[in-house]
N, C-alpha and C positions, 0 to 999 in steps of 0.2 A: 404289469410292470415287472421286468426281472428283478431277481433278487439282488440286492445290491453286497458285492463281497464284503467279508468281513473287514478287513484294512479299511478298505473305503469306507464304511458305515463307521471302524472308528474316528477316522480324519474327521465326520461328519461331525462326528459328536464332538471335537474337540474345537470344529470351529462356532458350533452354536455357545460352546463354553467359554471360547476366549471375546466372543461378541459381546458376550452378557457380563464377562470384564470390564469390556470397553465402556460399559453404560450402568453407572453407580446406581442410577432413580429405578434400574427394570426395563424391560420390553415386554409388550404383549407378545402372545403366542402369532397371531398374524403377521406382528411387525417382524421377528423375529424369519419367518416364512417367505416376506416380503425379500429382506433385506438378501437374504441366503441362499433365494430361487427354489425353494424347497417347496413340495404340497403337503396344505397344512395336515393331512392326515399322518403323513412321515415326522413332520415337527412335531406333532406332538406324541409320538411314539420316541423320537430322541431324547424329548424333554423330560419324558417318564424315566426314558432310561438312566440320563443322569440324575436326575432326583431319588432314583431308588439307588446310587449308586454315591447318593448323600454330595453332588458337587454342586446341585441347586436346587433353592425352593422357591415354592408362589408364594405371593400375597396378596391377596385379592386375585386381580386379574393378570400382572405382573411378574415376572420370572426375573432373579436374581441368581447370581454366582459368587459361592463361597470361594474363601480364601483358603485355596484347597494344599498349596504347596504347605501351608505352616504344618498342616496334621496329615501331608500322605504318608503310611507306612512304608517304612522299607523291609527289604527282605527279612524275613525271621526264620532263623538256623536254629534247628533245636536238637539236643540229643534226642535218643528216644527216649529216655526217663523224664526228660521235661515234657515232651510230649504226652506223656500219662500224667502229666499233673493236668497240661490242659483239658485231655478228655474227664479228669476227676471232675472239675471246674464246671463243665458246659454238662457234667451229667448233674451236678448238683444245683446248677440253671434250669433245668427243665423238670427236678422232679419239685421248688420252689415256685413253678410255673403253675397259678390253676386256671389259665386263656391261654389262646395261641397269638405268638407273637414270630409272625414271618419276619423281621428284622433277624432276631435269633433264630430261625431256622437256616437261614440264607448264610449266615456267619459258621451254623455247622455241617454245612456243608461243602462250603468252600476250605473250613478247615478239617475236613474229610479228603478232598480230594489231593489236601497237601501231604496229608499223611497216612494215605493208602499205601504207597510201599515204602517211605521212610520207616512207620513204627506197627504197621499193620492194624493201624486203628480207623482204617477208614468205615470198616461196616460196623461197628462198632458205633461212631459217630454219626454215620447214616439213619441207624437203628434211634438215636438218641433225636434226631432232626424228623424222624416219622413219628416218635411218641410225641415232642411237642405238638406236629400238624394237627390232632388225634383232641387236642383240649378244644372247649368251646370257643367258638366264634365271635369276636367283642370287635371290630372292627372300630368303634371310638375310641378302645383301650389302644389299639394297635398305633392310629394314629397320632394320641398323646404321648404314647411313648417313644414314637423317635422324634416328636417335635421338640419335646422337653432335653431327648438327647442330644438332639441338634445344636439344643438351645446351650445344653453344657459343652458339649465338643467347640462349638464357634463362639462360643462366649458372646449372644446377643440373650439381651434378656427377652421370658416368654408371659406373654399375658392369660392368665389361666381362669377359668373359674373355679373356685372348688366349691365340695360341698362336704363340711366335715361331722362328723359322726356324730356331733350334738350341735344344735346348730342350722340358720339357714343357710345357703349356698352364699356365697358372696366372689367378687372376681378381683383378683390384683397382679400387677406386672411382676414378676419374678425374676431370681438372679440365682438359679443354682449352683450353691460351691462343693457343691458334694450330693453321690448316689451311693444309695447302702439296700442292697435286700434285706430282708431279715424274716426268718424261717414262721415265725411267727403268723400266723395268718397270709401265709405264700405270698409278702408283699411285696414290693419297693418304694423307699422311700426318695422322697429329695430335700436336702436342707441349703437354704440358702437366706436372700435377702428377701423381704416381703414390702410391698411398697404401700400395702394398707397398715401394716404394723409398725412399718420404718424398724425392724428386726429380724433377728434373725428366724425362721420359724421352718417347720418342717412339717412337709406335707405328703403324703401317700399317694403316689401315683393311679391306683384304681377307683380315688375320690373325686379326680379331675372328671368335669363335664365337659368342659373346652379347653382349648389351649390354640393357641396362634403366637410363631416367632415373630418378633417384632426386629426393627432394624438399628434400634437400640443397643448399643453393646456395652459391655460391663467388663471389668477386671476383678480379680478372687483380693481381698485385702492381706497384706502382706504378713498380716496378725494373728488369719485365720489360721486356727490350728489341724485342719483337714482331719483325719481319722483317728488324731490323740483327742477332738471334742466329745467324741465315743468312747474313750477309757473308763469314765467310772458308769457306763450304761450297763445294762444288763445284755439290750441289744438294742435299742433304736433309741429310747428316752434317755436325754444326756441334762446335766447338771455341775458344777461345782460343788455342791454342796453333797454329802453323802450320809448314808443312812447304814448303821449294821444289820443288816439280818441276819439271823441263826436258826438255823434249823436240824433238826434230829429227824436222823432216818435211821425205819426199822434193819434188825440185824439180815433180816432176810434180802434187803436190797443196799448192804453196807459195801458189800465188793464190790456190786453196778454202780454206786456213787465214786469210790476209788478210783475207779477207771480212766474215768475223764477229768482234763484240768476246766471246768466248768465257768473258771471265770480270774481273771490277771491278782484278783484279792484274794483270792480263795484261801481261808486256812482249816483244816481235818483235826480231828482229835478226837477222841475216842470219850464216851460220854461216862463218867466216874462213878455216876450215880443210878445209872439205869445200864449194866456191865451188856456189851453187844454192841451197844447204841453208839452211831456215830453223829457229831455233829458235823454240820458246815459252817462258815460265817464265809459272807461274802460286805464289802461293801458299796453300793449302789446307787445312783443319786435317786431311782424312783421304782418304786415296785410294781409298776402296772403292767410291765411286761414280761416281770417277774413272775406275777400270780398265774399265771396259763400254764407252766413249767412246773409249778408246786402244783397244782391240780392233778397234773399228771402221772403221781407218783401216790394217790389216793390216799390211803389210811398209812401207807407210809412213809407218810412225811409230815412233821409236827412242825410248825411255826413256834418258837419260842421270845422273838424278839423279832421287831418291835410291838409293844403292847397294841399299835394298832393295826398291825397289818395282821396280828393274829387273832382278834376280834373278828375284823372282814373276813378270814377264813373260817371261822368259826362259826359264825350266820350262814354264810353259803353251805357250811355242813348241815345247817340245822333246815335250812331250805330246801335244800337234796331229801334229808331226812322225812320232812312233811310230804313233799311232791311223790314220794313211795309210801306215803300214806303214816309215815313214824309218827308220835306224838312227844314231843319233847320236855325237859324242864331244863332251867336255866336257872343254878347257884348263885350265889352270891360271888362267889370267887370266879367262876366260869373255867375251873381248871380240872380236869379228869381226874379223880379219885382213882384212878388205878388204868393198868394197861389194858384191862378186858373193857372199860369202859373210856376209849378215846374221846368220846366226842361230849362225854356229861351228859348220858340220854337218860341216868338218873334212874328214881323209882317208877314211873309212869309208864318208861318200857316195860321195867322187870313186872309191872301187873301185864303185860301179855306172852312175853318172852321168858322163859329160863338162859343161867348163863351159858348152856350149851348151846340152846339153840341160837343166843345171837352168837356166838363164836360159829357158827355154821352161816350163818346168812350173813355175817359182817362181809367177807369177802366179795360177795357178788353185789354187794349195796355201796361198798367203798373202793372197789373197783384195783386190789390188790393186785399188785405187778408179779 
């Protein structure tokens, strides 16, 4: 069969598009063939193409057509300095990326090809569309994540299963009003409605086992406050209610803290009573996403508030400590006697260690920056 030109193949694809308008309930892929004079091996080579090209999806058997005019883009003119915001963007997509997702490869290279000789970032962005190709292979991740984007771009709700981290799997209709990566465990999440909680509830995209859009549609509530529900988070767990944290970091890592505005709360001050030392205070409605950030920064960085979130850092030092074989004691006050002894390892060390020699192995045990 000759190849059919390119014009022609688009005409084709716009009349299998405007059909599947015409018919709210769906067509099968035959009926669709039937109707059009088409053989079904070309139909369903067109079907794939608009579906990849997000203007229709199946359900079951069934093939549907989005309401493509509300969300086509139009042209986008960009300096070339906005153009390097977009490449920062799509490089900080893919090094948050730990699977490969051809949805975003296909996005950077089409905005490669736009910006080969406007800003000269086309290889550049090429480069950045081959390291995504380059992650493991997740083929269910791939396809829940443009169901679930589908499901926020067309505003139909998606019926998902999840399966969350503590916990059996369970499955409920969803209504996403908002997506947020967060650097955290290379994630994304989605917060939206949940119809098993009748709330609002946020779920991690790499947890989903299934997902199927439904033909269910939904509206974002006029109330919801999109990405101010994230202000007092640290990065993905959101609240009203907030907590101070403070923490003191060593003098040796007091500039690398300066550096960056770490968080919309954030207040510096320099610590009165131990001269060097800086604090931080932030406030934050939950610390869970908090703690992986403080670990980070090992022996220097001291929890001083609140009483329980520096408890929990303080077991997990004492757990680290045993796991390399330390043997510990634990005060009544649970507070460090002095700077050479962070963490209250007390007399039990010093019966095997002198203070030199843990001043020598502190570092490689608390993992100094």
């Amino acid at each position: 069969m000759a190849k059919v030109a390119e014009d022609s193949k688009r005409k084709r694809l716009e009349r299998i598009y405007f059909l599947l308008q015409r018919h709210e309930h769906g067509l099968t892929e035959s009926e669709i063939a039937e109707k059009l004079g088409f053989e079904n091996r070309t139909t369903n080579n067109y079907l794939r193409q608009l579906e990849y090209e997000n203007k229709i999806s199946k359900e079951g058997k069934f093939w549907f057509a989005h309401d493509w005019s509300s969300i086509a883009l139009g042209r986008l003119d960009l300096e070339p300095e906005e153009a390097m915001v977009l490449y920062l963007a799509a490089r900080l997509f893919v090094k948050q990326s730990d699977r490969r997702n051809e949805t975003a490869e296909s996005a950077l290279l089409k905005l490669a090809h736009r910006l080969s000789s406007d800003a000269s970032l086309g290889d550049d962005l090429h480069n950045a569309a081959e390291e995504l190709a380059q992650r493991p292979e997740d083929e269910d991740y791939q396809d829940h994540f443009r169901i679930i984007m589908h499901s926020y771009i067309y505003r139909r709700k998606v019926e998902i299963t999840y399966h969350p981290y503590r916990g059996e799997p369970f499955t409920t209709t969803f209504a996403p009003y908002l997506l947020e990566p967060s650097a955290i465990g290379f994630a994304t999440y989605a917060i939206g409605f949940s119809s098993i909680s009748r709330q609002l509830r946020t779920y991690k995209l790499e947890r989903v086992l299934s997902a199927k859009l439904t033909r269910e549609e939904y509206t974002i509530p006029p109330d919801f406050p999109g990405l101010e529900l994230l202000r007092n988070s640290w990065s993905i767990y959101y609240g009203e209610e907030t907590t101070q944290v403070t923490l003191r970091f060593h003098p040796e890592v007091a500039r690398r803290v300066q550096e960056t505005n770490w968080h919309p709360s954030q207040q510096l001050a320099w610590d009165e009573d131990q001269p060097g030392y800086l604090l931080l205070a932030i406030e934050v409605a939950d610390t869970t996403d908090l703690k992986p950030w403080i670990r980070t920064w090992g022996a220097n960085c001291e929890v001083i508030a609140p009483v329980k979130l520096r408890d929990e850092m303080m077991g997990e030092a004492r757990r680290l400590a045993h796991l390399y074989g330390w043997n510990t004691t634990r005060r009544a006050d649970d507070t460090p006697t002095s700077n050479d002894d962070p963490l209250g390892l007390g007399s039990t060390f010093a019966e095997f260690f002198d203070k030199e020699e843990y001043l020598r192995c502190r570092p490689i045990l608390f993992n100094f920056k």
